[in-house]
Backbone as XML, in Angstrom:
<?xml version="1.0"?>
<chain id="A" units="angstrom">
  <residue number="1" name="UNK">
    <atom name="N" x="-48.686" y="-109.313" z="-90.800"/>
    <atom name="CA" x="-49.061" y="-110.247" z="-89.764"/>
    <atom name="C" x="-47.911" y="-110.355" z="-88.758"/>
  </residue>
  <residue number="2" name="UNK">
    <atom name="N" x="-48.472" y="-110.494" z="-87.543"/>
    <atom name="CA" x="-47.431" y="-110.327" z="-86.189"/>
    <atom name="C" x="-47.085" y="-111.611" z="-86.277"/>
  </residue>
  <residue number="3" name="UNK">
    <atom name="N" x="-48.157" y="-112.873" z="-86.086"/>
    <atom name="CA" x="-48.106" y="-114.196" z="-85.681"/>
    <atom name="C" x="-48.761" y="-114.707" z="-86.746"/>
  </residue>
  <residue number="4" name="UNK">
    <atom name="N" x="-48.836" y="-115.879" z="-86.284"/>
    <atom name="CA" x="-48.218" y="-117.050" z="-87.666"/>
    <atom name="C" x="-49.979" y="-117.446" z="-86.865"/>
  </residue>
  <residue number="5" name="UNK">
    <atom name="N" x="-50.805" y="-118.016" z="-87.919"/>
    <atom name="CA" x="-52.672" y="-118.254" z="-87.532"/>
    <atom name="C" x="-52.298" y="-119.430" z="-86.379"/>
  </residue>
  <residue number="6" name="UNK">
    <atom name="N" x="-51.028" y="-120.583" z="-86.789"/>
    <atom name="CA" x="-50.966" y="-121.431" z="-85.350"/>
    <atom name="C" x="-50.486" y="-120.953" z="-84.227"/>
  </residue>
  <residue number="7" name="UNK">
    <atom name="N" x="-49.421" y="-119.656" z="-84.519"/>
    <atom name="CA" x="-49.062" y="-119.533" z="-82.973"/>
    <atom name="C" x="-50.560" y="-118.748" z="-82.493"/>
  </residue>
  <residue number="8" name="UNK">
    <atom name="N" x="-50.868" y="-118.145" z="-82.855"/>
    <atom name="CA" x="-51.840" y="-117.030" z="-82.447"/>
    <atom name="C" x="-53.053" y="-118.247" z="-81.804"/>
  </residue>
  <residue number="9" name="UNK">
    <atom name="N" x="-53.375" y="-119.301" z="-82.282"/>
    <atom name="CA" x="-54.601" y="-120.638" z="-82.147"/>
    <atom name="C" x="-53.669" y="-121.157" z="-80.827"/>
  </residue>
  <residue number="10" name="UNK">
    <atom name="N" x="-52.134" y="-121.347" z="-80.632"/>
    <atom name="CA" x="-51.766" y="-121.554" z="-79.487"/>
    <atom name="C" x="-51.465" y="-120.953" z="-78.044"/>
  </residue>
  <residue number="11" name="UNK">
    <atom name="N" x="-51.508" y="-119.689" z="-78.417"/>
    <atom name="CA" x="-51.465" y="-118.629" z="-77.626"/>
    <atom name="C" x="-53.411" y="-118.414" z="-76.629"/>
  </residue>
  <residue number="12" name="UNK">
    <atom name="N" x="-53.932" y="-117.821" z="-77.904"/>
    <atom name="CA" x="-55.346" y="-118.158" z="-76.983"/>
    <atom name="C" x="-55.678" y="-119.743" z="-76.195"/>
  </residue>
  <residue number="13" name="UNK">
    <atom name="N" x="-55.062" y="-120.798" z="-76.739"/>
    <atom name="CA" x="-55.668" y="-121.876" z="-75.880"/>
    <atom name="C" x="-54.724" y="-121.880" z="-74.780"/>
  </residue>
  <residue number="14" name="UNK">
    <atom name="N" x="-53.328" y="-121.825" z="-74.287"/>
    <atom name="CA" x="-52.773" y="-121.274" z="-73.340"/>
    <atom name="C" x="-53.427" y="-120.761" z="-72.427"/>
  </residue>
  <residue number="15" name="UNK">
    <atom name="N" x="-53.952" y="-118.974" z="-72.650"/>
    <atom name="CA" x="-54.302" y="-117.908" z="-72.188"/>
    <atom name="C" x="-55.968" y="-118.470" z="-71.845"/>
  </residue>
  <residue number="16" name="UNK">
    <atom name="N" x="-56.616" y="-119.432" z="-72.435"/>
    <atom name="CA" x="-57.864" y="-120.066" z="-72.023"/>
    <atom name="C" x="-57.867" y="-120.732" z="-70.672"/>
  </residue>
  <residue number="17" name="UNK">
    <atom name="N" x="-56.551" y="-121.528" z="-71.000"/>
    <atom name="CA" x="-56.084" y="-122.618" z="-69.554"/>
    <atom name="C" x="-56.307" y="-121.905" z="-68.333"/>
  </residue>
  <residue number="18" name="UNK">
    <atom name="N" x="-55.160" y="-120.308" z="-68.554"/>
    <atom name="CA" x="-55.094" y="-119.756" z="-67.648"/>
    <atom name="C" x="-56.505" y="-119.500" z="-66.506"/>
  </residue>
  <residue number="19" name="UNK">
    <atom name="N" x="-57.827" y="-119.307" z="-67.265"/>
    <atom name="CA" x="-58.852" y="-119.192" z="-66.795"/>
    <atom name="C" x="-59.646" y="-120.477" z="-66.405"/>
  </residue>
  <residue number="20" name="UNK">
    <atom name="N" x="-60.014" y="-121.209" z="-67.344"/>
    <atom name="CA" x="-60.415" y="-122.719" z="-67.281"/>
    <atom name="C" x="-59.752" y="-123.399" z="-66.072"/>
  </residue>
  <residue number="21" name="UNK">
    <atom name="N" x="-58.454" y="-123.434" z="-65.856"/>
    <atom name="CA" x="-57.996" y="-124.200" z="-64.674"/>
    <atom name="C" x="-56.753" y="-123.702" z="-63.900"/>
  </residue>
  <residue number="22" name="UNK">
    <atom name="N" x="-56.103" y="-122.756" z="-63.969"/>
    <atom name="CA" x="-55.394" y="-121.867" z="-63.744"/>
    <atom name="C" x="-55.347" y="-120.609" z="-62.853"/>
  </residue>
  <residue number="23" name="UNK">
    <atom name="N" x="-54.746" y="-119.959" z="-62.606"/>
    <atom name="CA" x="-54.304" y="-118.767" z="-61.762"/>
    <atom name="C" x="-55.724" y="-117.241" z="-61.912"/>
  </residue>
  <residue number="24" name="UNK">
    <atom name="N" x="-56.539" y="-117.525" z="-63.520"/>
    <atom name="CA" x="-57.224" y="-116.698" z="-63.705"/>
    <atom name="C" x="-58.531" y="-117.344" z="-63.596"/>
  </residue>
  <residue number="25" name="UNK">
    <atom name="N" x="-58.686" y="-118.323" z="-62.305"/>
    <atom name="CA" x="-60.229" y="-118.579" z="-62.794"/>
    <atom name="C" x="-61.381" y="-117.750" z="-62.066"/>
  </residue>
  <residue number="26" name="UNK">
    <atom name="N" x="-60.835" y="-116.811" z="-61.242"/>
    <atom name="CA" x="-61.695" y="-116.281" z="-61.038"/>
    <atom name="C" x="-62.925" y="-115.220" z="-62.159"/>
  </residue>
  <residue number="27" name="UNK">
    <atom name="N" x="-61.763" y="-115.300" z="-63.611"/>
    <atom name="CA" x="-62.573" y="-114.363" z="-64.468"/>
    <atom name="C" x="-63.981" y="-115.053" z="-64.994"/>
  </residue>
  <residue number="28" name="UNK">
    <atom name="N" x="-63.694" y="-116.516" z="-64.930"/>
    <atom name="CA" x="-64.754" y="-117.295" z="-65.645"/>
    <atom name="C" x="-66.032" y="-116.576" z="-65.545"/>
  </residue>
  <residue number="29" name="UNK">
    <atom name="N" x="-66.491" y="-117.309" z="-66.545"/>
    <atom name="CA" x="-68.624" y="-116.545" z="-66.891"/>
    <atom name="C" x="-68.747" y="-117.949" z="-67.953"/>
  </residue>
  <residue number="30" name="UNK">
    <atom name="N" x="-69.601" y="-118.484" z="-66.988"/>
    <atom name="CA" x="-70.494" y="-119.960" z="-67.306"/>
    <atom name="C" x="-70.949" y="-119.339" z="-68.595"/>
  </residue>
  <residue number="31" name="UNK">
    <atom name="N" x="-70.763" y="-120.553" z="-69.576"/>
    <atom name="CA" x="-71.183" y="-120.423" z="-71.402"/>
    <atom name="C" x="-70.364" y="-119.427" z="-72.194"/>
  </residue>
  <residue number="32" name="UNK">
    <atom name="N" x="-69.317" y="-118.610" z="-71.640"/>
    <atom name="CA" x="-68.414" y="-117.935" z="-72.635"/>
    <atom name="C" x="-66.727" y="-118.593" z="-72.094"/>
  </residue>
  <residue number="33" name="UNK">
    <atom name="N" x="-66.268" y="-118.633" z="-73.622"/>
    <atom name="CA" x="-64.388" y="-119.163" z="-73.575"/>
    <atom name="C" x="-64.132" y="-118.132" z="-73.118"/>
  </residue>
  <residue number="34" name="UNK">
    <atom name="N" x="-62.743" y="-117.692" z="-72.052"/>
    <atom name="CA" x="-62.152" y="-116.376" z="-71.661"/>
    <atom name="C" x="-61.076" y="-117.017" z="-71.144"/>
  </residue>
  <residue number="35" name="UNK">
    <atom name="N" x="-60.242" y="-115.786" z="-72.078"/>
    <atom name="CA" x="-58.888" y="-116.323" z="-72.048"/>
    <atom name="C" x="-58.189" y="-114.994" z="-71.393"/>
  </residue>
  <residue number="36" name="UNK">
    <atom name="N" x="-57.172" y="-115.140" z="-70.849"/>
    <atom name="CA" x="-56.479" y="-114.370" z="-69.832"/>
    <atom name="C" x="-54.762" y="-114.237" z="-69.407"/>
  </residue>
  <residue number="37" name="UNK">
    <atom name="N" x="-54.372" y="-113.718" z="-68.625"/>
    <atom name="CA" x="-53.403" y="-113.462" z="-67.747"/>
    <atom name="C" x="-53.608" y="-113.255" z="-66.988"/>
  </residue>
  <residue number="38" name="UNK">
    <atom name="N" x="-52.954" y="-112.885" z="-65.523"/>
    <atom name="CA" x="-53.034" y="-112.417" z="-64.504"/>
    <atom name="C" x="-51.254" y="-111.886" z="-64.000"/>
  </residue>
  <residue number="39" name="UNK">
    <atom name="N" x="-51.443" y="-110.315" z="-63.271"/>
    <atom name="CA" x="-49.977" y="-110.121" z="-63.005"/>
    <atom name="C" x="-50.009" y="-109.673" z="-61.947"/>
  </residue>
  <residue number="40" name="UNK">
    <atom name="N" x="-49.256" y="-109.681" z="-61.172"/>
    <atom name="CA" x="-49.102" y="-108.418" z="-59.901"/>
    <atom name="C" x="-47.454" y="-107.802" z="-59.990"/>
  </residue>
  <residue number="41" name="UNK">
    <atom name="N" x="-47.253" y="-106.670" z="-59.496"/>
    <atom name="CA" x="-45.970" y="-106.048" z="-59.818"/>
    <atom name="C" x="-46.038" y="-105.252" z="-58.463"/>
  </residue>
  <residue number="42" name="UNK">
    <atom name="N" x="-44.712" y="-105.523" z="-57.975"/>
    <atom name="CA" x="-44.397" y="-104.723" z="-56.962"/>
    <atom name="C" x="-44.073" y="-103.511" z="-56.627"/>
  </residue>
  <residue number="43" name="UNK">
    <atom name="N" x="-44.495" y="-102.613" z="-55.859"/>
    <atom name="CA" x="-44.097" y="-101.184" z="-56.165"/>
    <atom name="C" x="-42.575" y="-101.203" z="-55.562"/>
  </residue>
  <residue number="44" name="UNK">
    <atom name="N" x="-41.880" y="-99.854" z="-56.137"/>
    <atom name="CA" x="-40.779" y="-99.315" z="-55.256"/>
    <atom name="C" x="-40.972" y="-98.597" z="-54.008"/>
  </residue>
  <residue number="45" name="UNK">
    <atom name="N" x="-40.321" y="-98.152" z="-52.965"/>
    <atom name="CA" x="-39.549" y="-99.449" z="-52.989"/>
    <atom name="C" x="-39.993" y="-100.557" z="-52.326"/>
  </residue>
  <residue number="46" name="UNK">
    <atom name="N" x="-39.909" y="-101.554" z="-52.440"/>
    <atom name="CA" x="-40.198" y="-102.508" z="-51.731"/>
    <atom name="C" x="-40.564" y="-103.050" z="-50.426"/>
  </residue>
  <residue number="47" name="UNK">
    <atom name="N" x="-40.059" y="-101.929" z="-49.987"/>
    <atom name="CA" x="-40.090" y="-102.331" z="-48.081"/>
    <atom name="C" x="-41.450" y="-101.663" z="-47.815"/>
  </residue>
  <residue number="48" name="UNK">
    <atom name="N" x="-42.157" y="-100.679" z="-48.965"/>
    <atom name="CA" x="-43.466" y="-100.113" z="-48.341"/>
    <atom name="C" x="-44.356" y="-101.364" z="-48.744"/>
  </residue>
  <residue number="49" name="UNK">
    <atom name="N" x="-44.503" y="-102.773" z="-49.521"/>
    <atom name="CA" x="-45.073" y="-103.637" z="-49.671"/>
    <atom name="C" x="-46.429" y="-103.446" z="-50.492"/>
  </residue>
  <residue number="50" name="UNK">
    <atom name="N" x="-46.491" y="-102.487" z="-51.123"/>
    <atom name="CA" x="-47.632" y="-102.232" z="-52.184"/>
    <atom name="C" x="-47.352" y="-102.358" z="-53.728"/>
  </residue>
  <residue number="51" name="UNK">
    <atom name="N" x="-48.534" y="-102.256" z="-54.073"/>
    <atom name="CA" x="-48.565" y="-103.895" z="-55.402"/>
    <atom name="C" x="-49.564" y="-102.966" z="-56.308"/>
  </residue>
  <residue number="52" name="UNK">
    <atom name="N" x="-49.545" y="-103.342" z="-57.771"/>
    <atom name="CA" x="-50.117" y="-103.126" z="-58.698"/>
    <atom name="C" x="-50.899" y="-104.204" z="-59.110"/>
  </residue>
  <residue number="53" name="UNK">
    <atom name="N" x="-51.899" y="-104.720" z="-58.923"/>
    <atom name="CA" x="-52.381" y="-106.104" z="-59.965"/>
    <atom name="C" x="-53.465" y="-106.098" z="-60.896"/>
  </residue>
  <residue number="54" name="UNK">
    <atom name="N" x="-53.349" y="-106.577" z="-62.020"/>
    <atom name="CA" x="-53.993" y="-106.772" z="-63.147"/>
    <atom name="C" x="-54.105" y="-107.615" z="-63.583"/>
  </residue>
  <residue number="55" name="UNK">
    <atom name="N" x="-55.064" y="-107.609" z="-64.639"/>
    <atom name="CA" x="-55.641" y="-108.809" z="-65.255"/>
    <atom name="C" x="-56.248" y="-108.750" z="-66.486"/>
  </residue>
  <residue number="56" name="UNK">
    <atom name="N" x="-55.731" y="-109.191" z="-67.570"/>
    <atom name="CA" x="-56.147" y="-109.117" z="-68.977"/>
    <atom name="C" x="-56.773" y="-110.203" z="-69.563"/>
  </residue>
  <residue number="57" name="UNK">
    <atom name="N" x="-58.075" y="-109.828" z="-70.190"/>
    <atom name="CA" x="-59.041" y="-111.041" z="-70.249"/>
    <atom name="C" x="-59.600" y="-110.650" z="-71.817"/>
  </residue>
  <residue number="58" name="UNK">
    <atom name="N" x="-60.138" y="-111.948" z="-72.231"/>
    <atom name="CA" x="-60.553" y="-111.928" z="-73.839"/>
    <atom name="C" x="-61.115" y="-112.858" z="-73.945"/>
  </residue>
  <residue number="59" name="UNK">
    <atom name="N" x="-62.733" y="-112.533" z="-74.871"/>
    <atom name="CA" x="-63.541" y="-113.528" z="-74.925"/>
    <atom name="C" x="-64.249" y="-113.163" z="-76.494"/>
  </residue>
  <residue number="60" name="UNK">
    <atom name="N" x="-64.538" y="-114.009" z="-77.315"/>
    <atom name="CA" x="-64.422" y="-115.552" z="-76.998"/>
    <atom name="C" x="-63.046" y="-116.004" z="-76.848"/>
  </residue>
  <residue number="61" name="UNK">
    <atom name="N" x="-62.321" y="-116.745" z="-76.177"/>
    <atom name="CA" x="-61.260" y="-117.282" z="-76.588"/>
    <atom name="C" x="-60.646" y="-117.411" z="-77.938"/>
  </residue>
  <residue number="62" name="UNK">
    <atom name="N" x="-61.716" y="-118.158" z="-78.488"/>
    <atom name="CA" x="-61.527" y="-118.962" z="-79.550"/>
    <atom name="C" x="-61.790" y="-117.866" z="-81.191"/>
  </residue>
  <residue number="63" name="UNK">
    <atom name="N" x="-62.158" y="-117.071" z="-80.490"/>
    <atom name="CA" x="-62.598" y="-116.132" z="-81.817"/>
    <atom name="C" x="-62.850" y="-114.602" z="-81.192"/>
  </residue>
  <residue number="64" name="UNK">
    <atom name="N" x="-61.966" y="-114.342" z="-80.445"/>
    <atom name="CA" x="-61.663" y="-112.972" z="-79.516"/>
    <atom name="C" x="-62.878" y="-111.662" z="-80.138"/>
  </residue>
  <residue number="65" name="UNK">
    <atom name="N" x="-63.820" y="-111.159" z="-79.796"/>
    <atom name="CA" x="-64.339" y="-110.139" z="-80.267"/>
    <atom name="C" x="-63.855" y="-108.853" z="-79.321"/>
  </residue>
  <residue number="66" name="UNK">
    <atom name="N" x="-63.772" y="-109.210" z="-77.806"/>
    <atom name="CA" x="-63.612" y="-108.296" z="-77.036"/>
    <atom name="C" x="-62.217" y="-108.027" z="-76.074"/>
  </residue>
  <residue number="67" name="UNK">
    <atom name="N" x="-61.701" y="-107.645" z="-75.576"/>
    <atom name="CA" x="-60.347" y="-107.559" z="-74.756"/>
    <atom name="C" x="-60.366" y="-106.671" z="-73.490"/>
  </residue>
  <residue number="68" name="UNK">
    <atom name="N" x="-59.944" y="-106.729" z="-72.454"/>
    <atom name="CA" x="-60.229" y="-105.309" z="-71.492"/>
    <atom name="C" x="-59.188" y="-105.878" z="-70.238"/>
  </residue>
  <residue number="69" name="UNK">
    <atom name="N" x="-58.341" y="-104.757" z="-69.966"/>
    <atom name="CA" x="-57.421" y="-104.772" z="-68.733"/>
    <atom name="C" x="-57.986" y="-104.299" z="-67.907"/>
  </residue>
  <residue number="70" name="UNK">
    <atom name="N" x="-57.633" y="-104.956" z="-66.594"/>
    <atom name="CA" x="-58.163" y="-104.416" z="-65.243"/>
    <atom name="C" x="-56.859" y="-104.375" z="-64.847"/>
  </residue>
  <residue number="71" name="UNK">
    <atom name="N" x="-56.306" y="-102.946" z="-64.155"/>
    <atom name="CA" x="-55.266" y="-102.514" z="-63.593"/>
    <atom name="C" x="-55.746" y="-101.945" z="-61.828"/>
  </residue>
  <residue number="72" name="UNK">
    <atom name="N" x="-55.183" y="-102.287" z="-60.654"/>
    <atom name="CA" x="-55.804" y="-102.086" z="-59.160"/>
    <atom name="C" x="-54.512" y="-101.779" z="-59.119"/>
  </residue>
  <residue number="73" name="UNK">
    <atom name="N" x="-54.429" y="-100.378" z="-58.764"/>
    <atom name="CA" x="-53.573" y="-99.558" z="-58.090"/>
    <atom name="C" x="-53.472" y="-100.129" z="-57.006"/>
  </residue>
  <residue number="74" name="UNK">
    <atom name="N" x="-52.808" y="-100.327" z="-55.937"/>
    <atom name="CA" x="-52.791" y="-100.643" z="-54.117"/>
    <atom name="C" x="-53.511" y="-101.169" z="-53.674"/>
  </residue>
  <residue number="75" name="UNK">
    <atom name="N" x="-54.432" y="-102.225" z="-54.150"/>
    <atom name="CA" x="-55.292" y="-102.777" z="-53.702"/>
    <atom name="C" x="-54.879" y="-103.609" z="-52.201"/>
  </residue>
  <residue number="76" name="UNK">
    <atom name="N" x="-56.265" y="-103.236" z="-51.523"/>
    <atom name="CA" x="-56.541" y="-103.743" z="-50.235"/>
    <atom name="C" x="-57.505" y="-105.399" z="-50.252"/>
  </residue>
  <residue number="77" name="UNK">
    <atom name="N" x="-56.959" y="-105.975" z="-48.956"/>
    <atom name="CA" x="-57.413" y="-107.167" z="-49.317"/>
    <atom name="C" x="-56.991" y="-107.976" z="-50.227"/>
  </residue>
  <residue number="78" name="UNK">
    <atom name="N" x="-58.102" y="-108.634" z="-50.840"/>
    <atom name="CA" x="-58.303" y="-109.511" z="-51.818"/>
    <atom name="C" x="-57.766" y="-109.218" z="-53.171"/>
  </residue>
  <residue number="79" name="UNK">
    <atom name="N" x="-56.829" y="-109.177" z="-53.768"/>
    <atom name="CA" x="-56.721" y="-107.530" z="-55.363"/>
    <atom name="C" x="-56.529" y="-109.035" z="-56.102"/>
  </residue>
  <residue number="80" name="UNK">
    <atom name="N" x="-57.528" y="-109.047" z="-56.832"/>
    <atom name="CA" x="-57.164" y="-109.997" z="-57.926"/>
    <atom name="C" x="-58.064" y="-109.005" z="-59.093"/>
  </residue>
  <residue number="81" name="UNK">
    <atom name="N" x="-58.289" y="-109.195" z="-60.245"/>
    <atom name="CA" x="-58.322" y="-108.068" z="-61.227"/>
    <atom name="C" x="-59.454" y="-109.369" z="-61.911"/>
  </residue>
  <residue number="82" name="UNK">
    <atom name="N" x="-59.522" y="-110.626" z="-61.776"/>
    <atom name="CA" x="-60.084" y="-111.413" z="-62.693"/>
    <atom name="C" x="-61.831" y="-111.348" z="-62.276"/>
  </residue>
  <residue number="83" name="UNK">
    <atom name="N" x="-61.920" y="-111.152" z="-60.948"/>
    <atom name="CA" x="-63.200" y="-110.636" z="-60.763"/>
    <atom name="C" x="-63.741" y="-109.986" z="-61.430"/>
  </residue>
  <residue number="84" name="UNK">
    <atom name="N" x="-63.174" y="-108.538" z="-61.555"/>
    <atom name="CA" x="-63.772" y="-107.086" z="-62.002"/>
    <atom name="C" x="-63.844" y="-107.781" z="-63.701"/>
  </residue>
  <residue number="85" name="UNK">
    <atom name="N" x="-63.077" y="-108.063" z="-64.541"/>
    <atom name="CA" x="-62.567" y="-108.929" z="-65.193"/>
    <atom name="C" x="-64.370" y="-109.060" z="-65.954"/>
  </residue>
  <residue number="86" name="UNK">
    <atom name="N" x="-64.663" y="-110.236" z="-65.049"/>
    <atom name="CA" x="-65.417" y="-111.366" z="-65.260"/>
    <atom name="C" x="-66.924" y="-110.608" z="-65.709"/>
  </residue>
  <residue number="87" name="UNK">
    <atom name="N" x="-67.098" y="-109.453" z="-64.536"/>
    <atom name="CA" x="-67.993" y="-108.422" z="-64.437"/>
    <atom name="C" x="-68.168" y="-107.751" z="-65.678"/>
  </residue>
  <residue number="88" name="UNK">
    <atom name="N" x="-66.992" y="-107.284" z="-66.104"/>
    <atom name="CA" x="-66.874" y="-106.291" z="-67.556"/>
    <atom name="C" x="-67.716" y="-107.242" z="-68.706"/>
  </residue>
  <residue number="89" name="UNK">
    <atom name="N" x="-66.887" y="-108.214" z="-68.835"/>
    <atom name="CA" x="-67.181" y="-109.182" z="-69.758"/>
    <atom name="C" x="-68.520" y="-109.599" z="-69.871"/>
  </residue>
  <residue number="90" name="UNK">
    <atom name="N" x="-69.485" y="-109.796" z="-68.666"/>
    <atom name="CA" x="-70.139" y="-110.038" z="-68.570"/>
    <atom name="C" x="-71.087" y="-109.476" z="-68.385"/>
  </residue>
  <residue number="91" name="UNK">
    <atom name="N" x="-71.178" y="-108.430" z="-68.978"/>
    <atom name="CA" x="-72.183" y="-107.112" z="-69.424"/>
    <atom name="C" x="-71.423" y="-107.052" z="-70.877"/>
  </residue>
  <residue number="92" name="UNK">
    <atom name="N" x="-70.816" y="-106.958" z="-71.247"/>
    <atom name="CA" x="-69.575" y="-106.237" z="-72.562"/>
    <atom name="C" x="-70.645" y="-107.570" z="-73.403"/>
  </residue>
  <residue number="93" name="UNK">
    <atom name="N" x="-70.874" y="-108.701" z="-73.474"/>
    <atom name="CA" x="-70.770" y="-109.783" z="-74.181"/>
    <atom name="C" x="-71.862" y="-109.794" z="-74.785"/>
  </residue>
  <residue number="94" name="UNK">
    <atom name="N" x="-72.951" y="-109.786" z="-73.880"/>
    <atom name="CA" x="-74.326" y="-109.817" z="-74.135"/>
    <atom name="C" x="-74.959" y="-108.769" z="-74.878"/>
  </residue>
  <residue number="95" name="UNK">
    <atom name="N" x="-74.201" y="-107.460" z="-74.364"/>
    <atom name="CA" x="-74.479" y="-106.317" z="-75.248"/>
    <atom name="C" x="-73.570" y="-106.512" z="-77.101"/>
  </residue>
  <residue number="96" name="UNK">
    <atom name="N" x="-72.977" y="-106.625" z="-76.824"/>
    <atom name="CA" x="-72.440" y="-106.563" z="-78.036"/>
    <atom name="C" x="-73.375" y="-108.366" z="-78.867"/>
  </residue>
  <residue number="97" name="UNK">
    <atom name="N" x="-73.848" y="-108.850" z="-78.489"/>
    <atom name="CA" x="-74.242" y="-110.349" z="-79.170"/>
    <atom name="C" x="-73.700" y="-111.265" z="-79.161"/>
  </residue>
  <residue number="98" name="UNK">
    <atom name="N" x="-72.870" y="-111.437" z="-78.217"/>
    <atom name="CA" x="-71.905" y="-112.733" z="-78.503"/>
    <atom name="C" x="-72.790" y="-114.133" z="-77.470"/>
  </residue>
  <residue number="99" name="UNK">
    <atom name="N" x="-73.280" y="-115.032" z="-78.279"/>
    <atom name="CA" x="-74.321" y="-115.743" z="-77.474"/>
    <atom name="C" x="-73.682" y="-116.536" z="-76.707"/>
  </residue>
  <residue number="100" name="UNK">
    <atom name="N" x="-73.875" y="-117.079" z="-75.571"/>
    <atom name="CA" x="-73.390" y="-118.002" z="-74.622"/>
    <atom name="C" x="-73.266" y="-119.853" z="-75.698"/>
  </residue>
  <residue number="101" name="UNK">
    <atom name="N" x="-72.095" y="-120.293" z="-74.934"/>
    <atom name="CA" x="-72.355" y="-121.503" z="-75.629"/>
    <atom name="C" x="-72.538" y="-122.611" z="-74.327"/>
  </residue>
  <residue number="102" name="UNK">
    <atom name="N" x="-72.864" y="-123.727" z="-74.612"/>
    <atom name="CA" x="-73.056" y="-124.883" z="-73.937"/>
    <atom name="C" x="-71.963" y="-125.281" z="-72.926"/>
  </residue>
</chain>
């Protein structure tokens, strides 16, 4: 075992926040927990101003069945990763059975 069953129970409700009210809410999908990160990383060198951003998402929160990174090379515009994110999940969920909750 990596983590201890409480850190691991504190870690997903964290990584829940992140989505629920946080920096990742764009991943949300009404009736499933999804828990997350969000990163962006700057390319070298710097002065050309292009960016890597991603977004790592997991649902249920609370009882993780599924996981999936969204990585946007140079994204134009808008580059947030929790969209595409939200999309995956939200085909990924239903297929696999994971029922929506209240």
């Amino acid at each position: 075992r990596i983590l201890s069953e409480q850190t691991s129970e504190t870690l997903r409700y964290i990584l829940e926040q992140v989505v629920a009210e946080g920096s990742g809410k764009n991943a949300r999908i009404e009736g499933y927990r999804i828990g997350g990160k969000t990163a962006t990383s700057e390319k070298l060198p710097r002065s050309r101003k292009k960016y890597i951003s991603s977004f790592l998402g997991f649902a249920p929160a609370d009882d993780p069945q599924v996981i999936a990174l969204i990585t946007i090379d140079e994204p134009e515009g808008i580059y947030y990763g929790g969209p595409v994110c939200a999309e995956v999940l939200g085909k990924v969920l239903p297929y696999l059975g994971v029922e929506k909750r209240g």
